[in-house]
C-alpha positions, -999 to 999 in steps of 0.1 A, spaced: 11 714 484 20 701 447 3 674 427 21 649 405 8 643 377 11 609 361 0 596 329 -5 560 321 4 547 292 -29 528 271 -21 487 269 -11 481 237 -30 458 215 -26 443 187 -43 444 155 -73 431 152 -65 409 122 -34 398 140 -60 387 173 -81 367 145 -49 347 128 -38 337 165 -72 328 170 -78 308 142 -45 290 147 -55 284 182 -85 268 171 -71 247 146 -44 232 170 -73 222 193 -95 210 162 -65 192 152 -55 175 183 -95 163 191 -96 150 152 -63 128 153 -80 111 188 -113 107 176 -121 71 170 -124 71 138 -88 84 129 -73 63 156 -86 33 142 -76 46 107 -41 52 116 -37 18 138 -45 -2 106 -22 19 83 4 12 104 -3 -26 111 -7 -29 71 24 -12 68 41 -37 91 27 -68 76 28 -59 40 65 -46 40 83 -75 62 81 -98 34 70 -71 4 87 -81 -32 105 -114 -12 129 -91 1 140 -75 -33 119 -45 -40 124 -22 -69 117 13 -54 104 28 -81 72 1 -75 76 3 -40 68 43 -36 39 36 -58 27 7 -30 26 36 -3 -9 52 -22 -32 33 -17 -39 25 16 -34 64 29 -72 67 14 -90 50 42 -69 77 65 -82 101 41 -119 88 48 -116 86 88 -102 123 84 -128 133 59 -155 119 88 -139 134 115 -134 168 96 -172 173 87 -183 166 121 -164 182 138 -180 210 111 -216 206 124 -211 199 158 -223 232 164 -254 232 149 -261 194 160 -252 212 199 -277 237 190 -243 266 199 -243 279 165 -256 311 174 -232 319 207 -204 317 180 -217 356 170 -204 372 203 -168 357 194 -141 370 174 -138 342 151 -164 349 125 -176 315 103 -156 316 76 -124 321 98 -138 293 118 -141 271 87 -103 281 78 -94 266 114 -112 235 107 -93 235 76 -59 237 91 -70 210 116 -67 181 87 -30 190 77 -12 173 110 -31 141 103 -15 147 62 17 153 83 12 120 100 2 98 68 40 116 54 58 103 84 40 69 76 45 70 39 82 83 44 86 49 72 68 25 47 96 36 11 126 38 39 121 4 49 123 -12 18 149 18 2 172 -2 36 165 -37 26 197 -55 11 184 -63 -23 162 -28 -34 173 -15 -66 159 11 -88 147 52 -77 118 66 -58 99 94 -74 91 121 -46 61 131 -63 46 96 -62 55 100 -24 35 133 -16 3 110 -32 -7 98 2 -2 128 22 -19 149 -7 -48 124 -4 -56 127 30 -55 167 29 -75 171 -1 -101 144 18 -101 166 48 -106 196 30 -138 176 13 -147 168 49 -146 206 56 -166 223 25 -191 189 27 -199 203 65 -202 236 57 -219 234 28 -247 210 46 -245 213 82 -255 179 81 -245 150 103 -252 124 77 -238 137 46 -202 130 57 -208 90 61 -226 88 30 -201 103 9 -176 81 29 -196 50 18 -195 61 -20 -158 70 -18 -149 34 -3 -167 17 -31 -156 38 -56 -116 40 -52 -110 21 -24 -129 -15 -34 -118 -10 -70 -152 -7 -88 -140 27 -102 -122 22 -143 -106 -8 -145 -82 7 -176 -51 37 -164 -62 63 -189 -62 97 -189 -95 101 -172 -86 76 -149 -60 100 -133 -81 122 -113 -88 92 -88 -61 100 -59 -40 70 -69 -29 50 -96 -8 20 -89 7 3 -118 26 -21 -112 28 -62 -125 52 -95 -125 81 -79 -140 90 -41 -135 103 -15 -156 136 10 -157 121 42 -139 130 60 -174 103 38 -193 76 42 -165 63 72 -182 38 81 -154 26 116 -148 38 118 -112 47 155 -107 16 166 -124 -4 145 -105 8 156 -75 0 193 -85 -33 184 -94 -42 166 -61 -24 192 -41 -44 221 -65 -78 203 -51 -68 202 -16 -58 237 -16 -95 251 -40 -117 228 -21 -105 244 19 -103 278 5 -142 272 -13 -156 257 22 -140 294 35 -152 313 11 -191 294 15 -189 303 54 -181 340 44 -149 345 36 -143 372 10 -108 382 15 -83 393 -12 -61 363 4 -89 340 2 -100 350 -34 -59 348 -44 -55 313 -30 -92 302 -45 -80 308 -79 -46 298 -72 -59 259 -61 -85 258 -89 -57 270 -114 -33 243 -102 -59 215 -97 -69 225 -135 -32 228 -150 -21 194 -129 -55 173 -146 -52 181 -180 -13 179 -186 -15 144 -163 -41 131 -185 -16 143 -217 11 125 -202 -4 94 -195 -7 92 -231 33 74 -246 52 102 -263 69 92 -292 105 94 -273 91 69 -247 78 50 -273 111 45 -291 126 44 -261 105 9 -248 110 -6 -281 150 -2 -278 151 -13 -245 126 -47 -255 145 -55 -287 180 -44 -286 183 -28 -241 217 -15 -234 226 -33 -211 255 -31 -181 276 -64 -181 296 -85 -156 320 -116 -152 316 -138 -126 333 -170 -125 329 -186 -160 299 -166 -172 292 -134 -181 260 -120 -168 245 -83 -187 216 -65 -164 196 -29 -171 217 -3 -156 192 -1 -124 199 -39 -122 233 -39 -123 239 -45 -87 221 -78 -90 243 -96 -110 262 -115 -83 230 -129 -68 218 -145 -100 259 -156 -106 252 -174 -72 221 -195 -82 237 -206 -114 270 -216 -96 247 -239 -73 233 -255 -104 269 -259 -122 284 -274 -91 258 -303 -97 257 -307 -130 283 -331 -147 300 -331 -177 311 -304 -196 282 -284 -183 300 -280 -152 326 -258 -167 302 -243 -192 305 -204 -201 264 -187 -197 257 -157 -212 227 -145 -185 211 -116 -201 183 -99 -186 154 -88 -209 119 -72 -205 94 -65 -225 85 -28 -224 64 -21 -255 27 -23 -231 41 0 -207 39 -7 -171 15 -31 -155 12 -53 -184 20 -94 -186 43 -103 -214 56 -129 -221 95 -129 -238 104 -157 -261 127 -181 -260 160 -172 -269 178 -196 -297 210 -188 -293 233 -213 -273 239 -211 -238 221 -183 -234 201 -175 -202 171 -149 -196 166 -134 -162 141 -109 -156 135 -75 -130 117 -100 -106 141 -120 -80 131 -135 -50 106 -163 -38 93 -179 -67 120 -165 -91 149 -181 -76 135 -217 -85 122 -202 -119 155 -189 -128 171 -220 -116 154 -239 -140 158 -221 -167 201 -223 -160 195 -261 -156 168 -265 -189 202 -247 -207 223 -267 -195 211 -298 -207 192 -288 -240 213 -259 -253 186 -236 -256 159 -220 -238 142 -227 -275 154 -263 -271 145 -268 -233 109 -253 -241 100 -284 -262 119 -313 -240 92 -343 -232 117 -371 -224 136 -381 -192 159 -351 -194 130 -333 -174 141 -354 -149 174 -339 -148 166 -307 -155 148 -304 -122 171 -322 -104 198 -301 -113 173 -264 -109 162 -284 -68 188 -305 -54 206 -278 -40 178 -256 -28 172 -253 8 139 -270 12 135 -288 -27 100 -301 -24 85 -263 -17 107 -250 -45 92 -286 -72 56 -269 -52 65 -230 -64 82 -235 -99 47 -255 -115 17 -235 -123 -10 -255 -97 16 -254 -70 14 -296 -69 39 -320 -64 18 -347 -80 7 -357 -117 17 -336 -149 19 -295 -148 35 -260 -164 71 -256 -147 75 -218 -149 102 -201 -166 113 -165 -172 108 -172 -209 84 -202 -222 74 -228 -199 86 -262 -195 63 -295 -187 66 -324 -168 48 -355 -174 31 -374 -144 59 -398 -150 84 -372 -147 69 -357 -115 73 -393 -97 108 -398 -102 116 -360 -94 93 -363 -62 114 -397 -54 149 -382 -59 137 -349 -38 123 -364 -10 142 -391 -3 180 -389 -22 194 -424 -25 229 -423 -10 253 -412 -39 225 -395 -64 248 -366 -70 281 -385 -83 258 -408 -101 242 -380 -120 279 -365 -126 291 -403 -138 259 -412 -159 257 -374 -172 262 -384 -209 229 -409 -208 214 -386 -186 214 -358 -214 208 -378 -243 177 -371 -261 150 -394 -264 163 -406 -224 131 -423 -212 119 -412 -175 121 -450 -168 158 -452 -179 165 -419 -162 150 -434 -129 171 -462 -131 206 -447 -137 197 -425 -107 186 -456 -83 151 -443 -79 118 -465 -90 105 -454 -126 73 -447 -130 43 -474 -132 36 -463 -172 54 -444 -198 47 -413 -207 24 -411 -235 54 -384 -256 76 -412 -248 56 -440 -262 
């Protein structure tokens, strides 16, 4: 009789710090998948994507310039942030507010690596906000009239936002095991950056909020912007990365790795906050370079038709809109205005920097037009009035002091051929009226019509006699003359004049 010997071999197993990565990453995928349902997050993201929806279907009339629009995509990705900052710290304590804190010690997964889970949970909600932020910049990068560059590292603002708020979430829960801390720090943050009560002033101090949107009526070239982007991106992306690793190393965690990447976040976070808060400050190169481009630009020129239209390099595409709007007014206009050669320059004023109100002067030299790096709604009719003030005065300079019934064909000449010309009269006057005197608006100084003037322009737009257009072609001479009454004006166009002259007529 014989006996076989056999030997089994032992199971083999891994390491254990291989068991305790899969672990973690096990834990954060379910963390992650109960923190993007949880109420708060849900809500979060339905409203980011309903703003997103509303805001960008009609954003910049149709005409963004991207290089504004990627810095519209920062804001809003901080109440995300918030719900994921909530969500995070609960989801923190809600062993110790189950009372199961202490069955955690039989597991694998000690507290710190636990606390690394939790902080992996928050980056598919970051990845989310990116998919938003990435929808939100395409969708105006594919609209027919964007012009200008998007900055990636004004991009990753959102995204970096809602980590680095998740990671707050994290280190707040650990640090208090508390289920209240979370939605009073929420409460301070929403006051703070989100309802504006934080500095009113972009400084360098003012950069460590998570976003800084600077943007008003008239952009800039992207090579005058002069805004911190990349290292502002570092910094936020610096505090995301110190503030997990510091909630892991509270809960335990005293890894070489977790040391490394402690002092790796804190030294980007530092390096990203003080050279942003350098760079918000002008250098003298972007200094020189504003004042070229608001006094003497180089500009990119075009003919079209009879005039010759010059636009910043980013702005060049743009050209044959404007060209449009002033053939409309031409085609009405009589005279030798008809045929007249423009010389449509666009001009900005860049010395302030970005987010600033200027105003540009009106230009004195003949038949010269400015447009400005706005277009769209309320610029059209602006614009248009500006052709038609040039038309008939000379000057922008000229135009800018006309009290007499030639207001009466200036507007007629910027609204006639609008689609609807009573809601362009209602856009292109400071109090949005179509009744007594007001401001029309110009890219340069303003114009002014009398209460008078309003009347007869309100008469001719709402109800054209038969034949208004040839008569303002065959009267064009009187019509242009200075020192034209509004009364005279009214007449030669078959309208009624108004009940009293206007007092810079008397």
């Amino acid at each position: 009789m014989s006996t076989v010997l056999t030997q089994e071999s032992a199971p083999v197993q891994a390491p254990l710090h291989d068991r305790g990565a899969r672990a973690v990453l096990a834990l954060a995928r379910f963390e992650a998948r109960r923190l993007l349902l949880s109420v708060p997050v849900v809500i979060a993201f339905v409203a980011y994507v309903a703003w997103i929806v509303w805001r960008t279907r009609e954003s910049w009339d149709g005409y963004p310039v991207l290089q504004e629009a990627d810095q519209a995509t920062q804001s809003t990705p901080m109440l995300v942030g918030l719900a994921v900052l909530l969500g995070a710290a609960r989801a923190v304590v809600r062993s110790e507010r189950h009372g199961t804190e202490h069955h955690f010690s039989v597991l694998v997964l000690r507290s710190w690596r636990r606390t690394a889970a939790h902080a992996l949970s928050v980056v598919p909600a970051a990845l989310l906000t990116a998919v938003c932020v990435a929808g939100q910049f395409g969708w105006e990068a594919l609209k027919p009239g964007a012009i200008g560059h998007g900055s990636p590292a004004e991009l990753a603002v959102g995204p970096l936002t809602v980590l680095a708020f998740g990671a707050l979430g994290v280190l707040l829960g650990r640090l208090t095991m508390s289920a209240f801390a979370a939605p009073l720090l929420v409460v301070v943050l929403l006051f703070v950056f989100v309802l504006g009560t934080g500095p009113s002033e972009v400084s360098g101090l003012s950069w460590l909020a998570p976003a800084i949107a600077e943007t008003g009526p008239d952009a800039l070239p992207s090579d005058l912007l002069g805004r911190p982007a990349a290292w502002h991106a570092l910094y936020l992306a610096g505090v995301a990365l110190g503030v997990a690793l510091l909630a892991v190393t509270v809960a335990g965690g005293r890894t070489a790795a977790v040391r490394a990447g402690l002092a790796l976040g804190l030294a980007a976070a530092v390096t990203g906050g003080v050279l942003q808060a350098r760079g918000a400050t002008p250098s003298p190169e972007l200094t020189a370079a504003r004042e070229r481009a608001s006094v003497k630009p180089d500009l990119t020129c075009a003919e079209h038709g009879r005039s010759r239209y010059c636009a910043l390099p980013e702005w060049a595409p743009r050209t044959g809109t404007w060209a449009g709007v002033v053939d409309r007014v031409q085609a009405v206009a009589g005279g030798s205005a008809h045929d007249r050669r423009l010389d449509v320059r666009q001009r900005i004023d860049a010395r302030y920097g970005p987010g600033t109100d200027t105003t540009i002067p009106a230009s004195t030299e003949p038949h010269r037009v400015t447009v400005g790096t706005a277009w769209g709604g309320n610029r059209v009719p602006e614009f248009s009035s500006a052709v038609a003030a040039v038309l008939v005065a000379g000057t922008e300079a000229a135009a800018s002091e006309l009290c007499d019934g030639r207001m009466v064909t200036v507007m007629w000449l910027s609204l006639s051929w609008q689609d609807d010309p009573m809601d362009a009269l209602r856009r292109v006057r400071l109090d949005d009226s179509v009744k007594g005197s007001a401001i029309v608006l110009s890219p340069t100084d303003p114009l002014s019509m009398t209460e008078g003037q309003t009347d007869v322009v309100r008469r001719l737009l709402e109800n054209p006699p038969a034949g208004v257009g040839a008569r303002v072609k065959e009267h064009w001479a009187e019509l242009t003359a200075p020192g034209v009454t509004t009364a005279e004006v009214a007449k030669l166009l078959g309208v009624a004049g108004p009940k009293k002259a206007d007092s810079c007529e008397e």
